[in-house]
C-alpha positions as CSV (number, residue, x, y, z in Angstrom):
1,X,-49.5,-2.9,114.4
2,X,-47.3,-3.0,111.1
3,X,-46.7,-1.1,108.4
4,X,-45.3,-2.9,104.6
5,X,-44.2,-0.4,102.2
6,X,-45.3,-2.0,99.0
7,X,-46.1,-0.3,95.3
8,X,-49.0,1.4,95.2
9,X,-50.6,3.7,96.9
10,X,-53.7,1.7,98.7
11,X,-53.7,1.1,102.6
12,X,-55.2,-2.0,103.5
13,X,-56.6,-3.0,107.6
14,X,-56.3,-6.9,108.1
15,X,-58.1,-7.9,111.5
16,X,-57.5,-11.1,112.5
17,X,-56.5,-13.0,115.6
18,X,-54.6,-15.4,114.1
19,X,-51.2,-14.4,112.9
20,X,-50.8,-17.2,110.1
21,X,-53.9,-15.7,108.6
22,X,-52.2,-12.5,108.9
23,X,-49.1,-13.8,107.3
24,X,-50.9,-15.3,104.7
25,X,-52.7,-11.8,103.8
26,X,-49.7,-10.2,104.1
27,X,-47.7,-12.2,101.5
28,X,-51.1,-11.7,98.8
29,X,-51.2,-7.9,99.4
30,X,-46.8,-7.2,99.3
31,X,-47.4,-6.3,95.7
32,X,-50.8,-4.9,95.5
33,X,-51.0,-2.5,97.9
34,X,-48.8,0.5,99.3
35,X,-49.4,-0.5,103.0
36,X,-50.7,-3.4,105.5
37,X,-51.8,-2.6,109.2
38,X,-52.3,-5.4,111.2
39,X,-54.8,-5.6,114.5
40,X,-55.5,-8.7,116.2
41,X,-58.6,-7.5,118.3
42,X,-61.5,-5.1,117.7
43,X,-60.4,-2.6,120.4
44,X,-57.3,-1.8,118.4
45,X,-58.9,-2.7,114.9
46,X,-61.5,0.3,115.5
47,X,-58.5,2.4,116.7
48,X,-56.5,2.0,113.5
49,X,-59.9,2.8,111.3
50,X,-60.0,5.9,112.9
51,X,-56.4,7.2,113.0
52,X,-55.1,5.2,109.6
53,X,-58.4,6.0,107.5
54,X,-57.8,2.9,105.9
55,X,-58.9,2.7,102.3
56,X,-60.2,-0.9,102.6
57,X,-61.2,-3.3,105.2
58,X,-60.2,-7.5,105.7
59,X,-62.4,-8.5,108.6
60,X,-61.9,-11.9,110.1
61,X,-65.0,-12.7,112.4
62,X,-63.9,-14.8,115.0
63,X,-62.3,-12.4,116.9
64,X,-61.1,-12.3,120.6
65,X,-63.5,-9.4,122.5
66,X,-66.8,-9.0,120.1
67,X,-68.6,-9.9,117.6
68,X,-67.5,-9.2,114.5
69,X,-70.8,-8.4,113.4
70,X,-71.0,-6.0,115.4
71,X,-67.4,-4.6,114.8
72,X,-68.5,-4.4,111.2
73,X,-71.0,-2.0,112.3
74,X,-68.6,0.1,114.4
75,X,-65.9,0.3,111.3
76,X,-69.2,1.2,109.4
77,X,-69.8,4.3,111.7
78,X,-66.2,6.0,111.0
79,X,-65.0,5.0,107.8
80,X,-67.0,3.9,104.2
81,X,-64.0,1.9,103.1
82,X,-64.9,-1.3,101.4
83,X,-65.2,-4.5,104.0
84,X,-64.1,-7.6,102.8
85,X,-65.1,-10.3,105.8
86,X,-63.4,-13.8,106.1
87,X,-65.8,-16.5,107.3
88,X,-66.5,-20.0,108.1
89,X,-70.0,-19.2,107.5
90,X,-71.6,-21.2,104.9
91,X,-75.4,-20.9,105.7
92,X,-77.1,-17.6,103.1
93,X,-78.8,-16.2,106.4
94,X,-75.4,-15.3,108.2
95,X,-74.1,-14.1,104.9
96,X,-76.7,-11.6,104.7
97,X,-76.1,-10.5,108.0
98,X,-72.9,-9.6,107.2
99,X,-73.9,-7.4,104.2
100,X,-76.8,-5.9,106.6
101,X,-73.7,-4.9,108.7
102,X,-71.9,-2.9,106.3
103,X,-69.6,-5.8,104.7
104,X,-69.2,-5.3,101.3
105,X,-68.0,-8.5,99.9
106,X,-67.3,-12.1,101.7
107,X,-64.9,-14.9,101.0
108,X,-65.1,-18.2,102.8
109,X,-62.9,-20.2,105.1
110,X,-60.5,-21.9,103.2
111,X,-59.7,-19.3,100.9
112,X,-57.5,-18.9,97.8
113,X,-54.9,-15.7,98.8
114,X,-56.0,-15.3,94.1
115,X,-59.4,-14.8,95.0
116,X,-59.3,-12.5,98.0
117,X,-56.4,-10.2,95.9
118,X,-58.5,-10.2,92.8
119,X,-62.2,-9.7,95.0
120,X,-59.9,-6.7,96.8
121,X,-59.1,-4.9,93.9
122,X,-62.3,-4.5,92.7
123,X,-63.6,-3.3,95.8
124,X,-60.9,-0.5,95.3
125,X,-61.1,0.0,91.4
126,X,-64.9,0.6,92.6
127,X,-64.2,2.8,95.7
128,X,-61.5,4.9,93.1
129,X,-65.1,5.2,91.0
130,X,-67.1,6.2,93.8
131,X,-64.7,8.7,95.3
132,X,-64.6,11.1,91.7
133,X,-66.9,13.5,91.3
134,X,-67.3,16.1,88.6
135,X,-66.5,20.1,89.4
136,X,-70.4,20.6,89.0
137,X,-73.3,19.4,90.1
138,X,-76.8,19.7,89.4
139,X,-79.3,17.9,90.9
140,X,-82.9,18.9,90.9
141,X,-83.0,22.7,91.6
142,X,-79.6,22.3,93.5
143,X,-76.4,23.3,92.0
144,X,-73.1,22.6,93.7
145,X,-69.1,23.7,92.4
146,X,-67.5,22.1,93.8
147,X,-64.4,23.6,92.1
148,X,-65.8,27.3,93.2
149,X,-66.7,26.1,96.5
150,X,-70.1,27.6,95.4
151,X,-73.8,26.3,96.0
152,X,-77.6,27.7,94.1
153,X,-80.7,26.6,94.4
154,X,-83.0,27.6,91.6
155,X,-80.0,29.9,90.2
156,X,-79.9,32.0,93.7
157,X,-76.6,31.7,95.4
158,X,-76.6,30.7,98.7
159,X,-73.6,31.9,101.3
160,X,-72.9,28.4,103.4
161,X,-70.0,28.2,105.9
162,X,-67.3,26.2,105.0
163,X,-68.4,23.1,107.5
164,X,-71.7,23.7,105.7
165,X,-70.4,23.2,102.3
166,X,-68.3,20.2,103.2
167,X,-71.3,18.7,105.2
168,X,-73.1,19.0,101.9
169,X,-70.5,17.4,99.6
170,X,-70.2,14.7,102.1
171,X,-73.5,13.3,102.2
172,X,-73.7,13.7,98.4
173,X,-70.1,11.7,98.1
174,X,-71.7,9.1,99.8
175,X,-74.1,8.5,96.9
176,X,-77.1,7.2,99.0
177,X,-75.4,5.5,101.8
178,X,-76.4,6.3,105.0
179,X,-73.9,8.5,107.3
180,X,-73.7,8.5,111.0
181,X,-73.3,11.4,113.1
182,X,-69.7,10.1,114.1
183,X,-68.5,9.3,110.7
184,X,-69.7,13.3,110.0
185,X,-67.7,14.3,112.6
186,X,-65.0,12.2,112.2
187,X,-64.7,13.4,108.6
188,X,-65.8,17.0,109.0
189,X,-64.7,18.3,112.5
190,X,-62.2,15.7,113.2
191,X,-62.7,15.0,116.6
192,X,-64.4,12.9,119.2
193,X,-66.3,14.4,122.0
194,X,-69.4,12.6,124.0
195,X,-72.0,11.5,122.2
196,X,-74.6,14.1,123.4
197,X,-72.6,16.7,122.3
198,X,-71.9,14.5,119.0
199,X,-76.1,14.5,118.5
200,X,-76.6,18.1,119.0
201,X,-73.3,19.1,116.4
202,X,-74.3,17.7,113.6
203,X,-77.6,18.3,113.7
204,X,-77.4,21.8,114.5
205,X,-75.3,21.8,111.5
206,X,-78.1,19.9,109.8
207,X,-81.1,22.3,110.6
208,X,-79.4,25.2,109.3
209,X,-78.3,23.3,106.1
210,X,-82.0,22.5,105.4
211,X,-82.7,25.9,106.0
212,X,-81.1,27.7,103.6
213,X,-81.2,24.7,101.2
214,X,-85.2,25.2,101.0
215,X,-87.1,23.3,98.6
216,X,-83.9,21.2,98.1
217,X,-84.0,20.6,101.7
218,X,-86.2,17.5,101.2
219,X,-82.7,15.5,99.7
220,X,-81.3,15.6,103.4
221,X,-83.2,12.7,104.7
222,X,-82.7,11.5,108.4
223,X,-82.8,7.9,109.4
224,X,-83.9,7.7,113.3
225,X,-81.4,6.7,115.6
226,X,-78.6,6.7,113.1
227,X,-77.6,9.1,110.9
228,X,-78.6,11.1,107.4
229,X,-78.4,10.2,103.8
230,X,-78.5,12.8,100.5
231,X,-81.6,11.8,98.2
232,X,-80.8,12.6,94.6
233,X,-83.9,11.3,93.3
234,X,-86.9,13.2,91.6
């Protein structure tokens, strides 16, 4: 894996097998970004995701040991950074696959290094957006300070533990999109244990979040055999 220093402060994960492809990203990116980590396989592309957090993603799919489908899915599960994939692919049915996986954005084989730099910054002028949120929040009867570290429903202060609170704030950063357990923990607890004991923390944590959340409870809503999203409809 390398590391460019470059001038500003974005890190940016190119997977690809190929190191001309690599080279070729590298040489866009020099003055866009503060860093580029290379991986040439999905074993060590899923390592750096989870030790580099990344702040967006270049995905090649022809890769060595797996699909890149399904490595999208696996990047998916530890980090929300924007995907950008690099494919061949042509036909609209594999192109919605990819978003279906996670991908965010696509540019096809041959590409202009112009297009890929300008589609990459607005993944991460969008992502900048996205990651801002104001000191308070009200949504529905929930009200969240974020600055106070402090949490009401219906005007009654409720006392959360700290994993609680961030758990909370979490889901809501995510604006809609769909967590897994392993992101949570990755994120939250920050560490990897098996993935029974994976289940049972965060959805311990979950329970007793509802619990004291009460008729907000409802905005936690769990999607079988994957994870939980924050509702902040209605």
């Amino acid at each position: 894996m390398v590391m460019h220093p470059t001038r500003t402060d974005a890190t940016v994960l190119v997977i690809d097998d190929e190191p001309e492809i690599r080279h070729v990203v590298h040489s866009a990116l020099r003055s866009t970004v503060a860093r580029v980590l290379d991986a040439a396989d999905g074993r060590s592309a899923l390592a750096a995701v989870k030790a580099q957090t990344p702040d967006l993603i270049v995905l090649d799919l022809g890769l060595p040991d797996q699909s890149g489908l399904d490595l999208c899915r696996a990047i998916r599960a530890h980090s929300l950074a924007p995907i950008v994939v690099l494919t061949a692919r042509h036909i609209e049915s594999d192109k919605v696959a990819l978003l279906n996986a996670g991908a965010d954005d696509y540019v096809t084989k041959p590409f202009s290094p112009r297009e890929l730099i300008a589609r990459i910054k607005a993944l991460l002028r969008r992502a900048k957006e996205k990651d801002k949120l104001p000191d308070t929040l009200k949504i529905g009867d929930l009200a969240i300070d974020l600055s106070k570290i402090a949490v009401t429903v219906k005007g009654k202060t409720l006392e959360l533990t700290a994993k609680e609170f961030e758990l909370l704030k979490t889901l809501i950063k995510a604006r809609g999109r769909v967590l897994t357990r392993d992101h949570l923990l990755d994120t939250i607890w920050g560490f990897d244990h098996a993935a029974e004991i994976q289940t049972r923390t965060v959805d311990v944590h979950i329970q007793t979040l509802r619990k004291k959340l009460k008729t907000e409870a409802k905005r936690i809503v769990t999607i079988k055999n994957y994870g939980y999203r924050f509702d902040d409809e209605g």
